[in-house]
C-alpha positions as CSV (number, residue, x, y, z in Angstrom):
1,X,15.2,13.7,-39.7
2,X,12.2,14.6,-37.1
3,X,10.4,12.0,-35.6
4,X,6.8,10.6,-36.2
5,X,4.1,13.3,-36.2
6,X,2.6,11.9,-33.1
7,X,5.3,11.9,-30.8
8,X,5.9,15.7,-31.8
9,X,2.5,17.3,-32.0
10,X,1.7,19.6,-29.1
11,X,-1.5,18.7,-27.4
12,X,-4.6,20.2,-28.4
13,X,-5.1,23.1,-26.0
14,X,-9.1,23.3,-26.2
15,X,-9.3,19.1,-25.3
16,X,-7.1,20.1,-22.1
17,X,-10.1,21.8,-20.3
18,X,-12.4,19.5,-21.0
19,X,-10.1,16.7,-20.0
20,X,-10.2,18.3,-16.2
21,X,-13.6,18.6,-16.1
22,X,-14.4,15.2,-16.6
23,X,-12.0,14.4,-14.0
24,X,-13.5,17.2,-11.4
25,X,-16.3,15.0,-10.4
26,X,-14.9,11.7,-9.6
27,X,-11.9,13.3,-7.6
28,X,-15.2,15.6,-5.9
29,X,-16.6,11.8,-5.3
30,X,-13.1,10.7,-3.5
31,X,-12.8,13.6,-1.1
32,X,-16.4,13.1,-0.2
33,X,-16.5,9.4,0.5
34,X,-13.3,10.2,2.5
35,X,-14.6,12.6,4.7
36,X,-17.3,10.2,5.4
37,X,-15.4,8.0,6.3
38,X,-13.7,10.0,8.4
39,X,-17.2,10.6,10.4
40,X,-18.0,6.9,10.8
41,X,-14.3,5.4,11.4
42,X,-15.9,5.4,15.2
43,X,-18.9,4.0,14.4
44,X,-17.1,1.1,12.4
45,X,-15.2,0.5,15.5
46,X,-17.9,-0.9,17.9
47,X,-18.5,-4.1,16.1
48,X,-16.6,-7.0,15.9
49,X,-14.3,-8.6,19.3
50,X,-12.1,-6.4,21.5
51,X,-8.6,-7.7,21.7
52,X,-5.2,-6.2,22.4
53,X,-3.8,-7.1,18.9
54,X,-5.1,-5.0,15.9
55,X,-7.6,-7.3,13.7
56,X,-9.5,-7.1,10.7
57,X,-12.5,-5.5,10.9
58,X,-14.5,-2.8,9.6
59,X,-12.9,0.0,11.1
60,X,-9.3,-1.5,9.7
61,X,-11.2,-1.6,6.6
62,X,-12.2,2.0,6.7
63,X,-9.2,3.2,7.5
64,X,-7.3,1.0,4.6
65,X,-10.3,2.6,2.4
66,X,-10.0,6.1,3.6
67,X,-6.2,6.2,2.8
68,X,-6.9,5.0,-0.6
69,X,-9.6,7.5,-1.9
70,X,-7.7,10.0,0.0
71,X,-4.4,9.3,-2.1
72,X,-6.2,8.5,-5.5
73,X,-8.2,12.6,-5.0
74,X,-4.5,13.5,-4.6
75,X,-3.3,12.3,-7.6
76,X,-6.4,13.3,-9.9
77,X,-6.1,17.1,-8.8
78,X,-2.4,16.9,-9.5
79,X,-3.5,15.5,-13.0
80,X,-5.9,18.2,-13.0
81,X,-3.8,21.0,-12.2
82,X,-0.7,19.5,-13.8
83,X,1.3,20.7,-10.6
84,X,2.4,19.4,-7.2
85,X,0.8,21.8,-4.2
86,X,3.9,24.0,-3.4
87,X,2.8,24.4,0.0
88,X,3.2,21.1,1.6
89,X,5.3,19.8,-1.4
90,X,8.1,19.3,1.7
91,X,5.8,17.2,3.7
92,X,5.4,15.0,1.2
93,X,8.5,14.3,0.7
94,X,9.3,13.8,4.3
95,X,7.0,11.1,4.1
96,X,7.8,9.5,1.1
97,X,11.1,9.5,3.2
98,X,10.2,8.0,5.9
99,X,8.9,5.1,4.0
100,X,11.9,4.2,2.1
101,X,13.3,4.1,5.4
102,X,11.0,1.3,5.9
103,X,12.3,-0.2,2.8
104,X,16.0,-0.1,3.7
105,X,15.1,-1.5,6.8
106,X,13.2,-4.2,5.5
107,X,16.4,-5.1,3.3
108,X,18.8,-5.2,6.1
109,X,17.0,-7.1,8.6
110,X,18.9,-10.3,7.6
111,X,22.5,-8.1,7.9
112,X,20.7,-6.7,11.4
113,X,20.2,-10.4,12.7
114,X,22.9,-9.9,15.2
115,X,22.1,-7.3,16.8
116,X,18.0,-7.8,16.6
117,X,18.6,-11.2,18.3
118,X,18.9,-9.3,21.6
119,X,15.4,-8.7,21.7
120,X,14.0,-12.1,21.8
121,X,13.9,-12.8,24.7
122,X,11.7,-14.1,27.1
123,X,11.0,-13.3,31.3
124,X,9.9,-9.6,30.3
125,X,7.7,-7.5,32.0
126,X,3.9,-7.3,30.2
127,X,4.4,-3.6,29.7
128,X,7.0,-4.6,27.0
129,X,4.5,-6.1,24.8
130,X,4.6,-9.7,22.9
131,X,7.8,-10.3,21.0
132,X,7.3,-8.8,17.3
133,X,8.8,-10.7,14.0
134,X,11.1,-8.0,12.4
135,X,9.7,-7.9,9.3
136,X,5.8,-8.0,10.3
137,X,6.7,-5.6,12.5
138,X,8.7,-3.3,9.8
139,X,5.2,-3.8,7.3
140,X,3.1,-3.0,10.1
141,X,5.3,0.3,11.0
142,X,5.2,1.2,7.0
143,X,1.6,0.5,6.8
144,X,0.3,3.1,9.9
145,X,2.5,5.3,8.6
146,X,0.8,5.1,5.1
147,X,-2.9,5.3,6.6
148,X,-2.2,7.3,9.2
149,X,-0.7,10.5,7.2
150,X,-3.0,10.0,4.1
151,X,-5.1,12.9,5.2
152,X,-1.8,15.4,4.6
153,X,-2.7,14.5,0.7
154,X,-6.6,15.8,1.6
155,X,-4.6,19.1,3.0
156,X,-3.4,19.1,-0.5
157,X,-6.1,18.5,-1.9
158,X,-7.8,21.3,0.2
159,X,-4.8,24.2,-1.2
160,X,-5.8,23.0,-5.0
161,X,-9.4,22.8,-4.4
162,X,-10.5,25.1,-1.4
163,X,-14.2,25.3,-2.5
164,X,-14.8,21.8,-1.7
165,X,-14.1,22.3,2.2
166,X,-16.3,24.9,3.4
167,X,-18.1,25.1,6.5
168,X,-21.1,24.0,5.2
169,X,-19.4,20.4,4.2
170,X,-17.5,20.0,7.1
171,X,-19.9,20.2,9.5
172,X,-21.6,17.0,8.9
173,X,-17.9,15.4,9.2
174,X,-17.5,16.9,13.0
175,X,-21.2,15.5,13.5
176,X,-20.8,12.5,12.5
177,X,-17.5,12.2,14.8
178,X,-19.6,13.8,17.4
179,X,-22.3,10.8,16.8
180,X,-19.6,8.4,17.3
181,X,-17.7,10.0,20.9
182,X,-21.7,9.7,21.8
183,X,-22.1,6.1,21.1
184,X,-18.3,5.4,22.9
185,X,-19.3,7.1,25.8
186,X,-22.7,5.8,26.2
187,X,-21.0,2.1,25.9
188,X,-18.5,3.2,28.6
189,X,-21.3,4.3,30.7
190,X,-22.7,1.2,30.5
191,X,-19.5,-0.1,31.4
192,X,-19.8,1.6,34.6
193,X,-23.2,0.7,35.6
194,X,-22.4,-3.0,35.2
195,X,-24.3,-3.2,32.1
196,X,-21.8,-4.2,29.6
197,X,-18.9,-6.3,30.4
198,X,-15.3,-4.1,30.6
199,X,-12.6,-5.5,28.1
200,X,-9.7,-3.5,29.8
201,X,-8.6,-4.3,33.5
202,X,-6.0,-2.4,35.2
203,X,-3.8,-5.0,37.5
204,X,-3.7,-4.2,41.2
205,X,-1.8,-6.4,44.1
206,X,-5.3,-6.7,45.7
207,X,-7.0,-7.3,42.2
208,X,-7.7,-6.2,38.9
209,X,-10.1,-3.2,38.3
210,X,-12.5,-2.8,35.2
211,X,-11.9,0.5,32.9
212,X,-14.6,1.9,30.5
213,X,-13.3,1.7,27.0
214,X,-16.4,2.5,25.2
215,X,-16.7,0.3,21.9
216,X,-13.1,0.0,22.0
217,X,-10.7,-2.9,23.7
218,X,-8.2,-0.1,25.7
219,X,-9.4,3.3,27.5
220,X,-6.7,4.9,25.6
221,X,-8.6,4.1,22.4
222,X,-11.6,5.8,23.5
223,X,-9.5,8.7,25.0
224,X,-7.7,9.8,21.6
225,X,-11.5,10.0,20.3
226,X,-12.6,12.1,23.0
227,X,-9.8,14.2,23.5
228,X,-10.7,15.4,19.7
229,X,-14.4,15.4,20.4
230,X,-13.8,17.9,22.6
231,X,-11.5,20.2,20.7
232,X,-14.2,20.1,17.7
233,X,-17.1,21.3,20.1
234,X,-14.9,24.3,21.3
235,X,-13.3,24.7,18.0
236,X,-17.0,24.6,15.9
237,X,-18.1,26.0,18.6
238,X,-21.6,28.4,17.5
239,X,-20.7,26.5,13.1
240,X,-21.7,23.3,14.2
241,X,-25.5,24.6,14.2
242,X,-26.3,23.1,17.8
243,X,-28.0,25.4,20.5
244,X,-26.1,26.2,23.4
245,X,-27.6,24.3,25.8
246,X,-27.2,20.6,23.7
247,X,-23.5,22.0,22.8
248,X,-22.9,22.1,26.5
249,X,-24.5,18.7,27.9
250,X,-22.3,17.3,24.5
251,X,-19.3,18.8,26.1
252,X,-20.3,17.8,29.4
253,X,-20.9,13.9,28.5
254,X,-17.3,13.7,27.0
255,X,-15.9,15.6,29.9
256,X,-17.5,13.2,32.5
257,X,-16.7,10.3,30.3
258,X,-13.1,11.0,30.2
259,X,-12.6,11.1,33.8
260,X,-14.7,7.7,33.8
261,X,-12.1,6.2,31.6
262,X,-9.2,6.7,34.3
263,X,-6.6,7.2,31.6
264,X,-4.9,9.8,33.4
265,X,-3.1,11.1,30.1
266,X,-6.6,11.9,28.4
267,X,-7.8,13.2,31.4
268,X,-4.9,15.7,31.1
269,X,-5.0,16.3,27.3
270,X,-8.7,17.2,27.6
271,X,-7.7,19.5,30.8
272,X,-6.0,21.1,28.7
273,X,-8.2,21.4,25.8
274,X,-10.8,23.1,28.0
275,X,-8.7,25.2,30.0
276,X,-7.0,26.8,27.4
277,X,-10.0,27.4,25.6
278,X,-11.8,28.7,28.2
279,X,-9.3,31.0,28.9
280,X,-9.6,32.3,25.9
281,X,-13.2,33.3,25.9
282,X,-13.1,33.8,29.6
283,X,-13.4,37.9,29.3
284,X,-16.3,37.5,26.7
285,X,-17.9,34.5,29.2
286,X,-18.1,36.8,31.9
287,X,-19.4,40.2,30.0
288,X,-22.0,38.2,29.1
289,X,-22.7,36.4,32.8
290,X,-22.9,39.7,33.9
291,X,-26.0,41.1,31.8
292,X,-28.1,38.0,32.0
293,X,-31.1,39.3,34.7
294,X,-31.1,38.0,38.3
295,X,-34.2,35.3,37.1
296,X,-32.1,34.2,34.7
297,X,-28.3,33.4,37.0
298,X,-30.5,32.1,39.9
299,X,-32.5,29.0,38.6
300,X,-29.3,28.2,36.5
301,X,-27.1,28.6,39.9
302,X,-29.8,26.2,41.8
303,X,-29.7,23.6,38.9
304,X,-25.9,23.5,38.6
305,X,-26.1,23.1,42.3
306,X,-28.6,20.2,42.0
307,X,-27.3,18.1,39.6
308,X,-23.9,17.8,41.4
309,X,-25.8,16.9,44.5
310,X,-27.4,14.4,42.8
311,X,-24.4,13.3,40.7
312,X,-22.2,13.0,44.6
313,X,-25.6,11.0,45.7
314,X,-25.5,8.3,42.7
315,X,-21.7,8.4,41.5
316,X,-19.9,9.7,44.8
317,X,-18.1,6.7,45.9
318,X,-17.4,4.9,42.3
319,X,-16.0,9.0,41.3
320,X,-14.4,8.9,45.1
321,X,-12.8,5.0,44.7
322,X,-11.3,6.2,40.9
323,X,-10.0,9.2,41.8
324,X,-7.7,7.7,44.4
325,X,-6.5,5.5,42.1
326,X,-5.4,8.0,39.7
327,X,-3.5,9.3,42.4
328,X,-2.1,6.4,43.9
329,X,-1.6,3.8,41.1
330,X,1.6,5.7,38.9
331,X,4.0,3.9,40.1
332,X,7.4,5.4,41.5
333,X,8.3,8.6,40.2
334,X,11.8,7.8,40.9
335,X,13.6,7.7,37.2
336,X,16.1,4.9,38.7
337,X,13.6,2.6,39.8
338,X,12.4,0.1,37.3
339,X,8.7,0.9,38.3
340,X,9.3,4.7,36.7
341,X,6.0,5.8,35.3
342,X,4.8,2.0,35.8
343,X,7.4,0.0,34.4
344,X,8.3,2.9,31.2
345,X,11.3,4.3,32.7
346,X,12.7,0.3,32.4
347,X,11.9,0.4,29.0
348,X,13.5,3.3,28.4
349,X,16.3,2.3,30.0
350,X,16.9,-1.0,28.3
351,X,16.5,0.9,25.0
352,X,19.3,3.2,25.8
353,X,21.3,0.1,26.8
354,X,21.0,-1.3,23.2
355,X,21.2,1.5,21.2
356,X,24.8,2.0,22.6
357,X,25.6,-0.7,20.3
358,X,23.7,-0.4,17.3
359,X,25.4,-0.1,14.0
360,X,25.8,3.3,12.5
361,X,23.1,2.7,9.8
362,X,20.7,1.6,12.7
363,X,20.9,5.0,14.5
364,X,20.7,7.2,10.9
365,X,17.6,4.9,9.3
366,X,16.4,3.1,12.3
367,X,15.4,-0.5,12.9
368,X,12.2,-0.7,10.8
369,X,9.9,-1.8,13.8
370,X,9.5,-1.6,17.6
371,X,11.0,-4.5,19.3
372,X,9.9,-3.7,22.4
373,X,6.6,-1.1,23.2
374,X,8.6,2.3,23.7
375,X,5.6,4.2,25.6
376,X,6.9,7.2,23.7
377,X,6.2,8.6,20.5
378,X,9.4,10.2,20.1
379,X,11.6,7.2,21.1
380,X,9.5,5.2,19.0
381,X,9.8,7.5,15.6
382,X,13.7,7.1,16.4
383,X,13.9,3.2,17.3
384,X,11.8,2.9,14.0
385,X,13.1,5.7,11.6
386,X,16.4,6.4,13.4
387,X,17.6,10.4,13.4
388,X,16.7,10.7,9.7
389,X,13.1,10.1,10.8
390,X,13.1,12.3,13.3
391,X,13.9,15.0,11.3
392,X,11.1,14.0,9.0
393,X,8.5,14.3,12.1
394,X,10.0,17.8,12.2
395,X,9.8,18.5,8.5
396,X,6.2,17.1,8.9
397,X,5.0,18.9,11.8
398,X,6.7,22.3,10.5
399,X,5.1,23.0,7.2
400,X,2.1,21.9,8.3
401,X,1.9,23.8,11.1
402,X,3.5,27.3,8.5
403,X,0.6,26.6,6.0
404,X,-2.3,26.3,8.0
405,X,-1.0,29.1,10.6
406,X,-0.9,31.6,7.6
407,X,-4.3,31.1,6.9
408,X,-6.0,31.5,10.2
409,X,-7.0,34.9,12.3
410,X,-5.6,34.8,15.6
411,X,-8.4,32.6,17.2
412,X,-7.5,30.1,14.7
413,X,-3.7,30.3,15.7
414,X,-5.1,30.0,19.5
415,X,-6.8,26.6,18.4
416,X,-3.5,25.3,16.1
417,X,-1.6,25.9,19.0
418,X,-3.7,24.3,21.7
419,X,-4.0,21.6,18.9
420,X,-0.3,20.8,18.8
421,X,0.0,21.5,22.6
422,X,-2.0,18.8,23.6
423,X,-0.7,16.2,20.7
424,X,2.5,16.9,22.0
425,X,1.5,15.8,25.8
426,X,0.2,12.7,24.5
427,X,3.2,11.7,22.7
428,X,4.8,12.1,26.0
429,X,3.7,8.5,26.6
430,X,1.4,7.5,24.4
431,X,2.5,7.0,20.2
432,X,-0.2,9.2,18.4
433,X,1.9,8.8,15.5
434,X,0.9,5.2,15.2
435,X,-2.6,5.1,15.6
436,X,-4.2,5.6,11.9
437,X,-7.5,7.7,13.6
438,X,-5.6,9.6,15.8
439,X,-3.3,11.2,13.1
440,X,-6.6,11.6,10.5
441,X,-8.7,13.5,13.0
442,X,-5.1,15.5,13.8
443,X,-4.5,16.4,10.6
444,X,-8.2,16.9,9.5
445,X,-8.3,19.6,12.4
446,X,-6.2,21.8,10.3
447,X,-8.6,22.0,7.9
448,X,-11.3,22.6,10.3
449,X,-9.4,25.5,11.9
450,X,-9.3,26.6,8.0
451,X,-12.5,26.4,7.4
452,X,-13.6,28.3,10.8
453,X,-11.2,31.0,11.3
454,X,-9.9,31.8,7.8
455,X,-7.6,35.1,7.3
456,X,-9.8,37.0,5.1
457,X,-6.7,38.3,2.9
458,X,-5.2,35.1,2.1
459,X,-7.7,32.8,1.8
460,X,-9.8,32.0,-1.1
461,X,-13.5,33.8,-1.5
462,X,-14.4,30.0,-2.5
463,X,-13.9,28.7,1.1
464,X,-16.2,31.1,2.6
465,X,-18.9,31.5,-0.4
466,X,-19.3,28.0,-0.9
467,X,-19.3,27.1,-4.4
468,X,-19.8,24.1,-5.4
469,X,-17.3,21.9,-7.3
């Protein structure tokens, strides 16, 4: 005996179109609030009070709200398409991994209770951070991870719909992050000149010394922006519709702001943000040095050599007094001494101590949360996810970095590498992982290197022609 009529009728295949369409605009409505907010996540930032401890304000709002609409477009272009995007199908998965990690962790903190007890204590060194609750911390590490990745669903989103990401629409994204780095930097010039009151200080023996953080609480903060502001300008480059001359005082102010910040690792990252991609263009830089006419090379020569004068007049012992303290202020490089890398080497250390007991279950899933502040991204993605998590980070990193290099011309490649270079540096001892803006602007960079140097025979005509959605 067959069932009821309605439970076996096929659907009607001339309502299915129609059914997508309707849906095309509000998912085209999602992406493009997202990448907005995207833009203005730095702009968000410079209200509210600077403190150490993450708040709620409106740039945790428009992260919480960016992740949202990015994930709902997701899921309306799989409804539309009636298929999961192949490409980065493994990513997914990794990550829908590494949060029921989280979830098994959250459910074994009371079994844990032995062994997590070693952490609370008290006497520790400031570089450890504040003693962190197990399971805040376990819903804090679960919710960065959701924000902070939601953009790999946009990358989705971008294989399934690649006429909505052009050029022409991305550009006012990489302004609008430009407009932010400006406002930062102008704040942490303002900083400098005594205008606005520092929020970071850097503790000496003889003192404490003021750092310019921008709009944000930490010069790190204000590094991860600028160490992307950068790549965009040499990345955009000639797409981002700015003459020459404004590209280069742009690329100059985050430059000089970066060194002002005296976060050695962001004065590194961007070092080698600009080296490499100078060495990239260098033969084309100097073909084209080479025909410019005599009154051209000469007045430019003499206002190069002018404006350094002047800046070594006005600047030269503030730039004089913070480069020896880059220098001098790193603490022993000595990996036994418990000042290694300014008190990180301890941490490590006392990590690696406790992990020699951990239960089995705590090395394969992890312990949910940082106890302690691990200074390292890796270490951190193992304390937290355990080996199983690190091999999602590698799952992660891998397809992502397959999909988009298949896409791009060899310049592109140039910039994915240089991309993952640098991110790579800074997880040396910063956790880019965990920082929502960092990871969005990371993973949004594959789909500007898409969108600039596409590979003519594998991607879509729609990405370079425009259409609309």
């Amino acid at each position: 005996m067959s069932g009821p009529a309605s439970l076996r009728a096929e659907p009607d295949p001339t309502r299915i179109p129609e059914r997508r369409r309707r849906l095309e605009l509000p998912t085209w409505f999602l992406v493009a609030t997202a990448l907005a907010l995207i833009g203005l996540k730095p702009l968000f930032d410079i209200p509210g009070k600077k403190t150490a401890q993450d708040t709620v304000d409106l740039g945790f709002v428009a992260s919480t709200a960016g992740a949202v609409l990015m994930v709902a477009a997701f899921v309306l272009v799989v409804a539309m398409t009636r298929r999961l995007p192949g490409k980065v199908t493994p990513a997914l998965v990794a990550l829908l991994t590494l949060g029921l990690l989280s979830v098994v962790s959250l459910l074994a903190v009371p079994a844990r209770d032995a062994f997590i007890d070693q952490f609370a204590v008290t006497g520790l060194r400031d570089i450890f951070g504040p003693y962190v609750p197990p399971t805040r911390g376990t819903l804090t590490q679960a919710a960065q991870l959701a924000v902070g990745f939601a953009p790999i669903t946009l990358i989705a989103v971008m294989y399934a719909k690649p006429q909505w990401f052009t050029m022409d629409r991305i550009r006012w994204v990489l302004q609008l992050v430009l407009l932010g780095a400006v406002a930062h930097s102008a704040i942490a010039w303002l900083q400098v000149a005594g205008v606005v009151d520092y929020t970071f200080f850097f503790k000496l023996p003889g003192g404490n010394i003021g750092r310019a953080s921008g709009g944000y609480f930490h010069p790190a903060s204000l590094g991860r922006l600028l160490i992307f502001a950068v790549f965009i300008l040499y990345v955009a480059g000639d797409r981002m519709r700015l003459k020459p001359a404004f590209r280069f005082g742009l690329l100059a102010l985050m430059v000089g702001t970066t060194v002002v910040t005296t976060h050695r690792l962001t004065i590194l990252c961007v070092g080698i943000i600009v080296a490499a991609m100078e060495l990239r263009r260098l033969p084309a830089l100097l073909r084209w040095i080479r025909r410019l006419p005599l009154r051209v090379t000469a007045p430019a020569g003499l206002l190069l050599v002018a404006g350094l004068v002047v800046l070594l007049i006005r600047w030269g012992p503030f730039l004089w007094a913070r480069a020896r303290f880059l220098v001098t202020q790193i603490g022993s490089l000595n990996p036994d001494s418990k000042d290694f890398m300014r008190g990180r080497g301890e941490i490590w250390v006392e990590l690696s101590q406790a992990w020699r007991d951990a239960p089995l279950d705590v090395w394969l899933f992890g312990l949910g949360y940082e106890p302690w502040n691990s200074h390292s991204d890796p270490i951190r993605v193992f304390v937290v996810w355990g080996l199983l998590g690190l091999a999602c980070m590698a799952v992660i990193c891998t397809v992502l970095w397959r999909t988009t290099s298949e896409l791009l011309t060899f310049e592109g490649q140039w910039a994915l590498v240089v991309l993952y270079f640098t991110a790579a540096v800074f997880a040396v001892t910063q956790k880019p992982t965990s920082y929502s803006y960092f990871m969005w602007l990371f993973l949004f960079s594959h789909i500007l290197v898409v969108a600039v140097y596409p590979r003519e025979a594998l991607t879509s005509g729609a990405v370079r022609n425009g259409d609309n959605p």
